[in-house]
Every structure is written in structure tokens, then in C-alpha cells.
C-alpha positions as CSV (number, residue, x, y, z in Angstrom):
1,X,104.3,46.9,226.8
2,X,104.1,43.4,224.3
3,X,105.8,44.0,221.5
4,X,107.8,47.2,222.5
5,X,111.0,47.0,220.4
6,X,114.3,47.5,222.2
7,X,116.1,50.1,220.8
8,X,119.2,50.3,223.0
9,X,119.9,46.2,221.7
10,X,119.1,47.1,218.1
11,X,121.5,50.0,218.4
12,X,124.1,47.8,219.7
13,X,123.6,45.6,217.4
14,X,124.0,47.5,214.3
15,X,127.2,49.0,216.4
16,X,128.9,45.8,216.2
17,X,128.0,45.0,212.7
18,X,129.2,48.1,211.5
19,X,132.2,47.7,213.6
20,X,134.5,46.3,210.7
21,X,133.2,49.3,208.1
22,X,135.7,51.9,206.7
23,X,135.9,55.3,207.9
24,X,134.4,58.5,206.0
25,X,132.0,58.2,203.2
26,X,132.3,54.8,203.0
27,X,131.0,54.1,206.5
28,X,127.9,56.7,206.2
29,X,126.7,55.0,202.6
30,X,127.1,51.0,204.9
31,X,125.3,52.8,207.9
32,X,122.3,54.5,205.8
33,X,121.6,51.0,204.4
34,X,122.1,48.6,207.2
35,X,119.7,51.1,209.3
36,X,117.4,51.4,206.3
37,X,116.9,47.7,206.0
38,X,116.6,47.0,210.1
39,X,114.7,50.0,211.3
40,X,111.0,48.9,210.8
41,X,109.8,51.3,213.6
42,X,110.8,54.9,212.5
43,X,107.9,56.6,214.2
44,X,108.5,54.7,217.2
45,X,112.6,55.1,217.3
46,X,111.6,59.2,217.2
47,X,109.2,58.7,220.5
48,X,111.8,56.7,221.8
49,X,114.6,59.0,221.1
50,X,113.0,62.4,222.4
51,X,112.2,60.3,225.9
52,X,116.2,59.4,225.8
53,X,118.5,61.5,228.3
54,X,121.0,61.2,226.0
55,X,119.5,60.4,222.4
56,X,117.5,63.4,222.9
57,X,120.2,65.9,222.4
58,X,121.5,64.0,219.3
59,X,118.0,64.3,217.8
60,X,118.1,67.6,218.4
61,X,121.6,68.1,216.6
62,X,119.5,66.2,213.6
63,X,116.2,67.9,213.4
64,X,118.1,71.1,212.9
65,X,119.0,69.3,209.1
66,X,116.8,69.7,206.6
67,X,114.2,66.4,206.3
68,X,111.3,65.8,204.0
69,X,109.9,62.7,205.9
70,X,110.0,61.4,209.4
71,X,111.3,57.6,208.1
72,X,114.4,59.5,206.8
73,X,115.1,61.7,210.5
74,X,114.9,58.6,212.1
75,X,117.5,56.5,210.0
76,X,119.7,60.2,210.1
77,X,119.2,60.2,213.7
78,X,120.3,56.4,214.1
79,X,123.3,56.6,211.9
80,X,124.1,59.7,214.0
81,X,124.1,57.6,216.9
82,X,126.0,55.1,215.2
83,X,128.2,57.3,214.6
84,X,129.0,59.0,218.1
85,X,128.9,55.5,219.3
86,X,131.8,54.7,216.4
87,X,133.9,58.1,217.8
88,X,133.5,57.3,221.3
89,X,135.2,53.6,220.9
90,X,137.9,55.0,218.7
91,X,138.6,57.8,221.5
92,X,138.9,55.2,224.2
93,X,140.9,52.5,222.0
94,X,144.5,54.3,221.9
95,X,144.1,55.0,225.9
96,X,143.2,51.3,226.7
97,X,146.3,50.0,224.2
């Protein structure tokens, strides 16, 4: 597929970068606008989401929110990856220290 965009690097990618963000509020207003300015693709990031074995169940979790437009479930859905991806590495941080 030319031009398919890989979601799993961009994912990781805004993982790191957010890496450094403060917990709570503060790190859900950073994540909103770092995915709002770098997910060009929200229509595709959905497809590729539902076909996920794992993403698939966090879309689920997201599309049971209110959502007026599909741009905005996408960049909920990607800062609840973000997110689980954020509360997985704190979980395994204390046990590897």
C-alpha cells in the first residue's frame, strides 16, 4: 500500500514526546494538542484501529462517549492510547527499579 501511514511509529512517537508531560489534566490538555496537530489521517487511524487486536477494544471503550465528529473519536481514541501506553510504563517502572 504506497503511502499507508504507520500508525504503530506515530503512536510511539507521540509516546515519547509526551513522555516528559505532567500527570492529570495537564497531560490530557498537551496530549489533545500534540495528536491534533500530528494526526492528519483521522478517518484512516479509525480503519486502522477497529482492524487492531488490541486498539480495537480501546476504540470500543471510546465510542461508547459521546462524539459529534469522527476527527474528534479519532484524536479521543489516540490520546486514550496514549494514555494506557503512559499507565502501562509507569506500572512496570517501580518493578524494574
Amino acid at each position: 500500500m504506497v503511502g499507508a501511514i504507520d500508525f504503530p511509529a506515530l503512536i510511539r512517537e507521540l509516546h515519547s514526546e509526551l513522555s516528559h508531560a505532567q500527570n492529570g489534566d495537564r497531560w490530557h490538555s498537551e496530549a489533545h494538542e500534540v495528536v491534533r496537530s500530528k494526526l492528519h489521517a483521522p478517518f484512516e487511524f479509525l480503519e486502522w484501529a477497529k482492524r487492531d487486536r488490541h486498539w480495537s477494544f480501546t476504540l470500543a471503550e471510546v465510542m461508547g462517549k459521546v462524539c459529534a465528529k469522527p476527527s474528534e473519536l479519532a484524536i479521543r481514541l489516540f490520546v486514550a492510547i496514549l494514555e494506557e501506553l503512559r499507565d502501562e510504563q509507569q506500572t512496570l517502572q517501580p518493578a524494574a527499579e
